[in-house]
C-alpha positions as CSV (number, residue, x, y, z in Angstrom):
1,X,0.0,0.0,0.0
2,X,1.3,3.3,-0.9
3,X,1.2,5.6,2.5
4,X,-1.0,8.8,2.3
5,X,0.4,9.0,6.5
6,X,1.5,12.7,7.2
7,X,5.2,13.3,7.5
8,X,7.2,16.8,7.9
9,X,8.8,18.4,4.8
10,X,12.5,19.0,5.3
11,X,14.8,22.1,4.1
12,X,15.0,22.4,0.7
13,X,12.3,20.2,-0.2
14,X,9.3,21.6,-2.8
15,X,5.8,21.8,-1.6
16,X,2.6,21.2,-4.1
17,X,-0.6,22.2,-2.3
18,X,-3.5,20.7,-4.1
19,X,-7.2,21.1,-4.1
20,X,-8.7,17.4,-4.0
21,X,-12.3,16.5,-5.2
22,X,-13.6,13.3,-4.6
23,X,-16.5,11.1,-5.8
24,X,-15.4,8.4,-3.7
25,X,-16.1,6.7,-0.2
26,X,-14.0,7.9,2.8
27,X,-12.0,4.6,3.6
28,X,-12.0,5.0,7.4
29,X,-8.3,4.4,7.7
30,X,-6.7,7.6,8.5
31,X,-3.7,6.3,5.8
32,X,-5.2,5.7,2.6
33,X,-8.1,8.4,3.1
34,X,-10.6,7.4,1.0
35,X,-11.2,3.8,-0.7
36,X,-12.5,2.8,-4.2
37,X,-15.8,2.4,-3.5
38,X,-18.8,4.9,-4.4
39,X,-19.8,8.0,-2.5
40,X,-23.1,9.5,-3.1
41,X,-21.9,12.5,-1.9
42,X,-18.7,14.6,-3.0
43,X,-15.9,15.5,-0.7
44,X,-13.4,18.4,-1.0
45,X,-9.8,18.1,0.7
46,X,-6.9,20.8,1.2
47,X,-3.6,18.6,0.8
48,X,-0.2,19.4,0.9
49,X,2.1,17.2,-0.5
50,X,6.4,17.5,-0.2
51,X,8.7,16.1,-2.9
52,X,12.0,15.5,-1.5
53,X,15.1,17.2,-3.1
54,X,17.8,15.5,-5.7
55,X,15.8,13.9,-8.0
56,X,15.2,13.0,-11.6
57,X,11.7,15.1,-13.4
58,X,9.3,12.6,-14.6
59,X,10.5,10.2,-11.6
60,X,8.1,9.6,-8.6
61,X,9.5,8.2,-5.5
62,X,6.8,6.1,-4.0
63,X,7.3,5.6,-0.3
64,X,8.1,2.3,0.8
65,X,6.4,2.5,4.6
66,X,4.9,4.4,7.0
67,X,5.5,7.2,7.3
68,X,7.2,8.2,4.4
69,X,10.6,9.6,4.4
70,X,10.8,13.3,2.9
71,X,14.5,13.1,2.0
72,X,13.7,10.5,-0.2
73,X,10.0,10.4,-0.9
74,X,7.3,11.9,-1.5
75,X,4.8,12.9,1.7
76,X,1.7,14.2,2.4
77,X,2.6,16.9,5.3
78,X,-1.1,18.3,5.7
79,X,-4.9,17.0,5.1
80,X,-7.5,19.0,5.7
81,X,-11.3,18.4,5.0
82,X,-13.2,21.3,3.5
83,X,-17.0,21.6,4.3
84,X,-18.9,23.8,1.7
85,X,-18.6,25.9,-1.4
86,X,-17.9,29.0,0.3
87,X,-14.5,27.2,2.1
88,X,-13.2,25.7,-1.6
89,X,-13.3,29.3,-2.9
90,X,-11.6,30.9,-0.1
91,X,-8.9,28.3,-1.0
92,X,-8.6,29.3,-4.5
93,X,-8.4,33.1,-2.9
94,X,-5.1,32.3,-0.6
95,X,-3.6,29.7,-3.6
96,X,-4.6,30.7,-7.3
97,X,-1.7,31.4,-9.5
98,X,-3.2,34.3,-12.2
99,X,-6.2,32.8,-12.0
100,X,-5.0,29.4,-13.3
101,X,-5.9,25.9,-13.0
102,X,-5.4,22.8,-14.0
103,X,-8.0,20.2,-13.2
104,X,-6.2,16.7,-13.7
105,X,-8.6,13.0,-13.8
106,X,-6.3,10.0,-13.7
107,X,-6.9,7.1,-15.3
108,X,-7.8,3.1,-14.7
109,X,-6.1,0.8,-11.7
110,X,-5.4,4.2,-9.4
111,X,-5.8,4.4,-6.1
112,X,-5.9,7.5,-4.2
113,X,-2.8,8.3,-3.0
114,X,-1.4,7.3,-6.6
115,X,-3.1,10.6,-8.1
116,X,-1.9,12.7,-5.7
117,X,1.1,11.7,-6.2
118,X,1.3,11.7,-9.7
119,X,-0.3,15.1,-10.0
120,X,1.9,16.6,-7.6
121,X,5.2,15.1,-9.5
122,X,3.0,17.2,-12.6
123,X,3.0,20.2,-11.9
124,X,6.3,19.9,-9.4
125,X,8.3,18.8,-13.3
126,X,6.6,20.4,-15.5
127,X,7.1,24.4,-13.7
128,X,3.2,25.4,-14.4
129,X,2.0,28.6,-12.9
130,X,-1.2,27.1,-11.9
131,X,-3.2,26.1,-9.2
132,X,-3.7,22.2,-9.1
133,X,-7.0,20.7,-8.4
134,X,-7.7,16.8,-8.7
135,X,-10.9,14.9,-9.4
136,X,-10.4,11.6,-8.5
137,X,-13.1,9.2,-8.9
138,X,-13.9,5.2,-7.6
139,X,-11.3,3.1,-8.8
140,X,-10.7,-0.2,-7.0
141,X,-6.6,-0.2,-8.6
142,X,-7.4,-3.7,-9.6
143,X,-6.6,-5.4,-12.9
144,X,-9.5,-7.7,-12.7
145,X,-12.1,-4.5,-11.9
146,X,-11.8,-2.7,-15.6
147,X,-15.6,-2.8,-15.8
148,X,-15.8,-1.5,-12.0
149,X,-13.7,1.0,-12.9
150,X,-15.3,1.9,-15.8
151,X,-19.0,1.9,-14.6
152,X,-17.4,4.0,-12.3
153,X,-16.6,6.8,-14.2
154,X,-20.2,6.7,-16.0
155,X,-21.0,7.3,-11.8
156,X,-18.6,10.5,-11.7
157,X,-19.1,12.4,-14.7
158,X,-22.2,14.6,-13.2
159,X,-19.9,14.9,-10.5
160,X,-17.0,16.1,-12.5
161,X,-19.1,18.4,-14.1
162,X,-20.2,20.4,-11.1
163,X,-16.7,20.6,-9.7
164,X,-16.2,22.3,-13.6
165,X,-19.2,24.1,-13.4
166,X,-18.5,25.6,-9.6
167,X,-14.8,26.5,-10.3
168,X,-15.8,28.1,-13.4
169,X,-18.4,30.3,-11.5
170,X,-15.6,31.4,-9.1
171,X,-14.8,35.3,-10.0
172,X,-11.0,34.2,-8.7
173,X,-10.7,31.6,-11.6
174,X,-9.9,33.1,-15.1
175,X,-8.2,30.2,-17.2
176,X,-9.1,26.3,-16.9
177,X,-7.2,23.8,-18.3
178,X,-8.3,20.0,-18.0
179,X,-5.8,17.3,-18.0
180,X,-7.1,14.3,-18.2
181,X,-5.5,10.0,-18.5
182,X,-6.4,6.5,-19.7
183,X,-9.9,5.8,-18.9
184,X,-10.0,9.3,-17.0
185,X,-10.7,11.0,-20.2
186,X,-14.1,9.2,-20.9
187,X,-14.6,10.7,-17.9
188,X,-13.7,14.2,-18.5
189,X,-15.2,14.4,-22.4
190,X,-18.6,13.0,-20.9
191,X,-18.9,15.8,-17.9
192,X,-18.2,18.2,-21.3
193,X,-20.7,16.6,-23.2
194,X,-23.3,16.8,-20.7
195,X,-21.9,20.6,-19.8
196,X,-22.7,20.9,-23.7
197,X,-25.7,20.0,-23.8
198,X,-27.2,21.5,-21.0
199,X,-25.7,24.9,-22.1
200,X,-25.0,24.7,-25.5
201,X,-21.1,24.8,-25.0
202,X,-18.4,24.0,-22.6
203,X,-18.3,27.1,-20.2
204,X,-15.4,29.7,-22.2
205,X,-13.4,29.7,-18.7
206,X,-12.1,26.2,-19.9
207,X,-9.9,27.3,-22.4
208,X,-7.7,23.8,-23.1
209,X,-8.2,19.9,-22.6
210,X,-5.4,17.7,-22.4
211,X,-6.3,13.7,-22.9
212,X,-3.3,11.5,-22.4
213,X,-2.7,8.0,-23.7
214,X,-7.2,8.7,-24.3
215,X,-9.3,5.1,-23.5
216,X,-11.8,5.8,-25.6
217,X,-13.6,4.4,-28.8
218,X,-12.6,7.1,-32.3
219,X,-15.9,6.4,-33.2
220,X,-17.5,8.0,-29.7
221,X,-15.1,10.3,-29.0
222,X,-15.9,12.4,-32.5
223,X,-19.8,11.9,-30.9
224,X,-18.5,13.4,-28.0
225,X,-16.9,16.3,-29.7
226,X,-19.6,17.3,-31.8
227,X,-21.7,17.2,-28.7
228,X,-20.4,19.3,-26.5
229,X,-21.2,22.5,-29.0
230,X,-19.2,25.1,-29.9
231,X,-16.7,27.4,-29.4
232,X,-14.9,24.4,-27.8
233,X,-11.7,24.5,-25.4
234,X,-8.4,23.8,-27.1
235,X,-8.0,20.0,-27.5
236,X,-4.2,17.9,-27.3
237,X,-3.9,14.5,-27.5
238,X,-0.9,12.0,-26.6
239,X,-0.8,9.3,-28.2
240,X,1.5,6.0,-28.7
241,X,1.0,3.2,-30.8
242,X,3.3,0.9,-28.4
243,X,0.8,1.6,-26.0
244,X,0.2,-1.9,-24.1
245,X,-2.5,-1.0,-21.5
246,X,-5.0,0.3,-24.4
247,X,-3.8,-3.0,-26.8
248,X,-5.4,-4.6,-23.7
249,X,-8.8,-2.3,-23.5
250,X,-9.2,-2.5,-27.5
251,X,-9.3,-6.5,-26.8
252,X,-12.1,-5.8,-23.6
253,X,-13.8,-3.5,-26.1
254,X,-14.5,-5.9,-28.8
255,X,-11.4,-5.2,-30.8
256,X,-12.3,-1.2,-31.5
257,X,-9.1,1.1,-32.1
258,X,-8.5,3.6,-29.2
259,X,-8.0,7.0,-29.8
260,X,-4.7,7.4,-27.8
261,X,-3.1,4.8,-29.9
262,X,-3.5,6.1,-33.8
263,X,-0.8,7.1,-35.8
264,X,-2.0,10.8,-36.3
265,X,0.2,11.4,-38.9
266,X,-0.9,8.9,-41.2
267,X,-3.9,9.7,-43.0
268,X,-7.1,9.6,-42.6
269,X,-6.2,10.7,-38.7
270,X,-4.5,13.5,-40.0
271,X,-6.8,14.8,-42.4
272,X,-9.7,14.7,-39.7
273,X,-7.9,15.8,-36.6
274,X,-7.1,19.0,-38.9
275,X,-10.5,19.7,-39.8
276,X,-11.6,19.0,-35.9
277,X,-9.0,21.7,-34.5
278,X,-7.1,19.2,-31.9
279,X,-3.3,18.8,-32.3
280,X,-1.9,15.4,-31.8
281,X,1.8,14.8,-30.3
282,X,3.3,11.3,-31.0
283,X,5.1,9.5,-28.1
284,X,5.8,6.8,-29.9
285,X,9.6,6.3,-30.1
286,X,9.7,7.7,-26.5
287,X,11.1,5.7,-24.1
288,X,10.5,6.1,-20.1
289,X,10.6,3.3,-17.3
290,X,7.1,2.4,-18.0
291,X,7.2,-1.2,-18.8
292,X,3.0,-1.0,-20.4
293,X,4.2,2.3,-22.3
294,X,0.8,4.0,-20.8
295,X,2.7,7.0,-18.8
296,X,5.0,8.8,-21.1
297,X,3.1,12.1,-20.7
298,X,4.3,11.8,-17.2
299,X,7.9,10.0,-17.1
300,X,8.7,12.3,-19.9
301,X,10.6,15.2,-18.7
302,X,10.5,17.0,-22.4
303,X,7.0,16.1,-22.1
304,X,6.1,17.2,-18.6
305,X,8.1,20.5,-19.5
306,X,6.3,20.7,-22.9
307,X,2.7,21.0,-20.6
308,X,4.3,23.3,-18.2
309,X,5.4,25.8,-20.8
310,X,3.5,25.4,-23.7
311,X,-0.1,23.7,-23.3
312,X,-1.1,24.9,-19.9
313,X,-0.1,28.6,-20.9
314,X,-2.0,27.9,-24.1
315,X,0.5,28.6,-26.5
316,X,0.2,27.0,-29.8
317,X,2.6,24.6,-31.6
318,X,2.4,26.7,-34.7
319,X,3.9,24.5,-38.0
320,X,1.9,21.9,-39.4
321,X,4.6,19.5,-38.1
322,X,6.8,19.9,-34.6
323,X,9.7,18.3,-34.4
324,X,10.0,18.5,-30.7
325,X,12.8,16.1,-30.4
326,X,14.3,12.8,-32.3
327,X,11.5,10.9,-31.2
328,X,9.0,13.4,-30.5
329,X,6.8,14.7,-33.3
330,X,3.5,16.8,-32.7
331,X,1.2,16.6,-35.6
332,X,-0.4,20.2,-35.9
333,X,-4.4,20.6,-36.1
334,X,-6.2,23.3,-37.9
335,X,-3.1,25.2,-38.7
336,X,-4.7,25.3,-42.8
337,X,-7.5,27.6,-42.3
338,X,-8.0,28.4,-38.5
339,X,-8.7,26.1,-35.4
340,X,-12.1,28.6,-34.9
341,X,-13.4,28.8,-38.1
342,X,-12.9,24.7,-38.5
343,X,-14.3,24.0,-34.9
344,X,-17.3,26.0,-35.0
345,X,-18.2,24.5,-38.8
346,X,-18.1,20.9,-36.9
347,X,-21.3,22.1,-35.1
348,X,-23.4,21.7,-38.3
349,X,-21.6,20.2,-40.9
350,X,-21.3,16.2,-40.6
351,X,-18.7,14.8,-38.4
352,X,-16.9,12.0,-39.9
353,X,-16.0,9.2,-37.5
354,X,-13.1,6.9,-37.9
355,X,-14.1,3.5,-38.0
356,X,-11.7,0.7,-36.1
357,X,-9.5,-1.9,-38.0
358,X,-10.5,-5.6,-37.5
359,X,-7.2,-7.0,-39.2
360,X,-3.7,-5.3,-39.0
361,X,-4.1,-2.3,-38.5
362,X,-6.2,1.3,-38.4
363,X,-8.5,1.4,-41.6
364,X,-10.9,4.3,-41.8
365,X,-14.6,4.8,-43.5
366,X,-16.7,7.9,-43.0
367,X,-19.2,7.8,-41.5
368,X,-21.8,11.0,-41.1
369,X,-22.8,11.6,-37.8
370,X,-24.1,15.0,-36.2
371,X,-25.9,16.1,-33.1
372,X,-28.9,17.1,-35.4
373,X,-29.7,13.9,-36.8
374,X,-29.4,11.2,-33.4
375,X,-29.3,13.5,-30.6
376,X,-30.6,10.9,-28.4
377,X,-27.6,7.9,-29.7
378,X,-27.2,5.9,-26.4
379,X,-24.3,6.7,-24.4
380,X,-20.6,4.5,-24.8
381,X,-18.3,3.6,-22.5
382,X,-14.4,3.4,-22.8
């Protein structure tokens, strides 16, 4: 069990103080916090969190026992339990950075104290001038409870979207930017959706959307994007086609392509990204220490220095093709005529879908789809 047990932070370490939204069920153990079961009522915590001194960016030094060691690991050094609305906002008053904020969702098989973690190694690498906030929903960090986790995000997304809709409507919040992994990204398009529909757009605070290594079906996540109306929020993708953890969810899915593992520079992908407005970076031939190639936005340090600088300020790659490395290569969306003019045409003209491979490899076939014509199609999962 990874520790969430306070420690002290030592001289000379960095602290990340993090806003922490929950739809989860408080564990009763004063270590882990909160469990991976179901809570029909949200939670908001005030956590502190120190990263010990001397290491590598895009490492994240798990403790080994409790309580964690801050010279070596990182530590939670303060929890505190926030009670109403009125309490999250004067947080945001003492804490907000310019009126930035970056919402991250993790992904599948995560307990916690993992997201904590991992979004305080984030925002710790990548140098962001934001305020962090993290929406972590009921995932029992078993391999066996993909559907669990899953069913579980279908659970969170009205969640999700009031956190959105309730930071948006704070006069101390300016700029938005969601970060989102894995299965965590069905989580975050579907609270967009539904803050789509029941507005006619995604609220203009939210000016970017990250999805990293996205588990989700082409076919529903071009639903998804049409759905959620227009103007839309910036939209990145990561994506690697060495990607083992979605090779594994394509199988559990019936054998359907998932968007984080395309090759967006090959065509059709490249072609319809472009006319959707949503720039694609290939992580392909990077390498990091994960063994399932399913964290490379994270273990990256160009990467998690790319989203510091770059994405989170919202400042556009700008050539149709970014060589961002040797082995890193962004593939540049709407870049022809405009990202606006193409995203708000998406709103009314027919969205083409790309269609998943059964043999070798990605085929597509167009397939016309729009809000107008099946507004009522039956919700997908990941």
């Amino acid at each position: 069990m990874k520790p969430v047990a306070l420690s002290t932070a030592i001289p000379h370490s960095s602290t990340v103080d993090m806003l922490v939204a929950t739809s989860r069920a408080p564990s009763g153990d004063p270590n882990t916090l909160f469990s991976g079961e179901r809570s029909p009522r949200p939670y908001l915590t005030d956590v502190a969190i120190s990263i010990p001194p001397n290491r590598k960016p895009g490492t994240l030094q798990w403790p080994k026992k409790l309580p964690p060691d801050p010279k070596t690991e990182f530590a939670v050094t303060r929890v505190h339990e926030l009670h109403s609305i009125a309490e999250g906002r004067a947080w945001f008053s003492q804490h907000t950075v310019d009126g930035k904020v970056l919402v991250f969702v993790h992904g599948f098989n995560n307990k916690y104290e993992d997201s904590v973690f991992r979004l305080a190694q984030i925002v710790h690498d990548s140098g962001a001038q934001v305020t962090p906030m993290l929406f972590t929903w009921p995932s029992r960090a078993r391999l066996l409870d993909y559907n669990y986790d899953k069913e579980s995000t279908n659970y969170s997304r009205t969640a999700l979207e009031t956190a959105l809709r309730t930071l948006s409507s704070d006069p101390e919040v300016k700029d938005i930017t969601i970060m989102a992994h894995s299965m965590g990204t069905w989580l975050a398009m579907e609270a967009l959706r539904q803050m789509g529909i029941r507005d006619g757009r995604v609220n203009p605070k939210i000016h970017n959307v990250i999805l990293a290594s996205p588990d989700i079906d082409i076919d529903v996540f071009a639903k998804q994007f049409v759905e959620m109306g227009a103007p839309r929020p910036k939209f990145t993708i990561f994506v690697s086609q060495d990607d083992r953890a979605l090779a594994v969810s394509r199988l559990i899915s019936g054998d359907v392509y998932r968007l984080g593992a395309i090759n967006p520079a090959e065509e059709p992908y490249r072609t319809k990204l472009e006319r959707a407005g949503i720039t694609a970076i290939d992580l392909t031939k990077v390498k990091t220490g994960d063994s399932l190639n399913h964290g490379k936005f994270a273990e990256s340090p160009e990467i998690v220095k790319l989203i510091g600088t770059r994405l989170v300020a919202g400042q556009p790659l700008t050539d149709s093709d970014v060589r961002l490395s040797d082995d890193i290569t962004a593939v540049i969306a709407g870049t022809v005529k405009g990202v606006g003019t193409v995203a708000a045409k998406t709103v009314t003209a027919p969205v083409t879908a790309i269609e998943n491979a059964k043999t070798t490899g990605p085929k597509a076939t167009d397939i016309e789809d729009t809000l107008k014509s099946d507004p009522q199609q039956r919700e997908l999962t990941n």
